[in-house]
C-alpha positions in Angstrom: 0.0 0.0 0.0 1.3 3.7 -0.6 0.6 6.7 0.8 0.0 9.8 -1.5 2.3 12.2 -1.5 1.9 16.1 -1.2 3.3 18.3 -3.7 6.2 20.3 -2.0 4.2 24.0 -1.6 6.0 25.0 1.5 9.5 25.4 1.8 11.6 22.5 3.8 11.8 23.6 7.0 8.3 24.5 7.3 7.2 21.2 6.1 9.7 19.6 9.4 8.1 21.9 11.1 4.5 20.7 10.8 6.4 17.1 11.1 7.3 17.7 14.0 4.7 19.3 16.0 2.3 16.3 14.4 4.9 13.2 16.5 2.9 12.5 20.1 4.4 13.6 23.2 5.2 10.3 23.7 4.7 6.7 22.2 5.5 6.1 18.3 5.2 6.7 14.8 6.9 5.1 11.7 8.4 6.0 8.1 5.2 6.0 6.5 3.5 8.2 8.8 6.6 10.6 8.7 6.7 10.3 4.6 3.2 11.1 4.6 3.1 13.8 6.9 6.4 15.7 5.2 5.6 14.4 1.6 7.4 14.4 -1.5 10.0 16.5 0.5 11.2 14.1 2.6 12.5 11.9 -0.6 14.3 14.5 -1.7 16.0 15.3 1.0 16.9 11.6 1.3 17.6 11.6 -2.3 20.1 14.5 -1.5 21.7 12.9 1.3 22.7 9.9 -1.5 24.1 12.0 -3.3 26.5 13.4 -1.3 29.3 10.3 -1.7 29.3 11.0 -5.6 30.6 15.0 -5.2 34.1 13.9 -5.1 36.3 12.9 -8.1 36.3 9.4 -8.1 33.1 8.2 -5.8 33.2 5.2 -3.4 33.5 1.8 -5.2 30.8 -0.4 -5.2 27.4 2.1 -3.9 26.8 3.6 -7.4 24.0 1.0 -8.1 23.0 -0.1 -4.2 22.2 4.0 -3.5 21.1 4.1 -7.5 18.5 1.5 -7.2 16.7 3.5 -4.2 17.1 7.1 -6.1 15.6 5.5 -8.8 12.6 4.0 -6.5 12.6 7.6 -5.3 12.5 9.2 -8.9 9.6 6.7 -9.5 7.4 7.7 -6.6 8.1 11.5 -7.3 6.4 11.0 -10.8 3.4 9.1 -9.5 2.9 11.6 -6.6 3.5 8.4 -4.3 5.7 6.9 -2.0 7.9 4.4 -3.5 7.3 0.6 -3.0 9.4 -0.3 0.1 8.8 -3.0 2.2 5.6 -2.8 4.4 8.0 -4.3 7.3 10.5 -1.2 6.5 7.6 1.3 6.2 5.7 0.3 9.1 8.8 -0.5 11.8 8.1 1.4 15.0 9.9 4.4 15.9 10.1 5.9 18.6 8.9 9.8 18.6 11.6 10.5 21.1 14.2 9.2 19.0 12.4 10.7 15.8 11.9 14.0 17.4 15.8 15.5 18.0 16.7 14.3 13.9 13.6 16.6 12.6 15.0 19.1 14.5 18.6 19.0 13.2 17.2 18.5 10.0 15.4 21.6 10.0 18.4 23.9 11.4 20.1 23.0 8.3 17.5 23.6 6.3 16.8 27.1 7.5 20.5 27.6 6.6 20.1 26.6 3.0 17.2 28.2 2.4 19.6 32.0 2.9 20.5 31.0 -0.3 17.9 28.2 -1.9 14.5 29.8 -2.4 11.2 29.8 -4.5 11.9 31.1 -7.8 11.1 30.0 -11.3 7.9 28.4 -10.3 6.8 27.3 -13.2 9.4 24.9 -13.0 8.5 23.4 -10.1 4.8 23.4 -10.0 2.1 20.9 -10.2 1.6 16.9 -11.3 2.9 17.5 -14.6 5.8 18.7 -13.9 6.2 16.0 -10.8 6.2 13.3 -14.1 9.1 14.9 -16.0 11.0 15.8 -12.9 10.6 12.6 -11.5 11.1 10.7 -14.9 14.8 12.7 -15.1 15.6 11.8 -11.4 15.0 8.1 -13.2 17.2 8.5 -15.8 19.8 10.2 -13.5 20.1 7.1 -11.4 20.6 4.9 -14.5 23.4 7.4 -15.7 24.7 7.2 -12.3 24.6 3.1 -12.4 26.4 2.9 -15.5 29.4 0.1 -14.7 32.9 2.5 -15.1 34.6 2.5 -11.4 37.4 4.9 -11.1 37.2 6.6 -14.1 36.4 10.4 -12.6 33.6 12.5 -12.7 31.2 9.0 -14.0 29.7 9.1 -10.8 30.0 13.0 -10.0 28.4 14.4 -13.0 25.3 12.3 -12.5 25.2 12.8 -9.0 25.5 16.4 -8.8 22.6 16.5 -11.2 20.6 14.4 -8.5 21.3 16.8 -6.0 20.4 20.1 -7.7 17.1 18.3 -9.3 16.6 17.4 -5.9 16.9 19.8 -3.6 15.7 22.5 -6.3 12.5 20.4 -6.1 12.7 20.6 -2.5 12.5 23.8 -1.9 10.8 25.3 -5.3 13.9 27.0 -6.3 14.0 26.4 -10.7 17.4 27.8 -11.3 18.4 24.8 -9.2 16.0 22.4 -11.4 17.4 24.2 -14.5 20.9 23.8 -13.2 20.4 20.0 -12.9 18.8 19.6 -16.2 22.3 21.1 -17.4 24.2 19.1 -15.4 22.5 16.1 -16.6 22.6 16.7 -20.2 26.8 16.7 -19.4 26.4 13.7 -17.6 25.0 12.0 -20.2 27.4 13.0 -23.0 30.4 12.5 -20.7 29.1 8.9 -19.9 27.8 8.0 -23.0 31.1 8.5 -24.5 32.8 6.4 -22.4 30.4 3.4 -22.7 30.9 3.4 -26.3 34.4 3.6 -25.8 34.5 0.9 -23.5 31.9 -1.3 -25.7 34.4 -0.5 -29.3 37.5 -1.4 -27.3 35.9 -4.7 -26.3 34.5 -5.1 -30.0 38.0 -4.3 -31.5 39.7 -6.6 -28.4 36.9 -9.4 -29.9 37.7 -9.2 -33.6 41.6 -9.1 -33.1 41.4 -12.3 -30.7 
């Protein structure tokens, strides 16, 4: 079962903010009662958390398609307006509002902090269900990008995974020069990593015909 989503019409920290004052005093809650109480935000600011391994050079070996798979997922429940299918055992574990309580608060400090410099703008951009489709159908296509199979070769992973983040958070908090930026970053992503699959796919081809 999934839990509709809400389109992100506040900015981050306000959206924590309700989060928060909606956990009970005491007792518990769980990740889909969290999702659906902060919405599509909340993927995207796990989405951006994924990303952050890929902004160096040459990315950690060996996470590109674990943390891939579930930005994907993520990219697919953005476009449907839905959380992604996760296990109902994952979704509906027990947590603890004390324990849930001091995280929405750190996460919304830092959040306040961004948002001196992220901000609604470009609206168009990052309004309504349409949109939510082709945002959601390029977070998609970023992960696959991201997934492509060329460890060590620098900038495979951090091209892709920049992209993710600015798509991302852009969509997070509203802010379409962020969206835009992604789009741009993307589109290099692509053409960088294309590239080197087909010249990893002739070199093979030419290996084959010498043997």
């Amino acid at each position: 079962m999934t839990a509709e989503l809400h389109n992100p019409e506040t900015s981050l920290s306000v959206a924590l903010e309700g989060a928060i004052a909606a956990l009970p005093p005491e007792g518990q809650t769980s990740l889909r009662q969290l999702l659906a109480q902060i919405g599509e935000q909340g993927l995207l600011l796990f989405t951006v958390v994924l990303c952050i391994p890929f902004l160096f050079p040459v990315g950690p070996p060996g996470i590109s398609t674990v943390f891939g798979i579930v930005i994907l997922l993520i990219g697919v429940g953005v476009a449907r307006n839905r959380v992604p299918w996760l296990p109902d055992r994952l979704l509906d574990r027990p947590l603890t509002a004390d324990s849930v309580r001091p995280v929405l608060v750190k996460g919304r400090q830092v959040c306040l902090r961004l948002e001196r410099v992220v901000r609604p703008r470009w609206l168009l951009l990052t309004e309504g269900s349409t949109v939510n489709v082709v945002h959601g159908s390029a977070l998609v296509f970023a992960a696959l990008v991201l997934m492509a199979p060329l460890p060590f070769i620098p900038l495979s992973n951090t091209l892709p995974g920049g992209s993710i983040l600015l798509l991302a958070l852009g969509l997070a908090e509203r802010d379409g020069v962020l969206v835009a930026g992604g789009y741009a970053l993307l589109l290099l992503a692509t053409v960088y990593v294309g590239g080197l699959l087909s010249g990893v796919v002739w070199a093979a081809l030419h290996f084959l015909h010498g043997a």
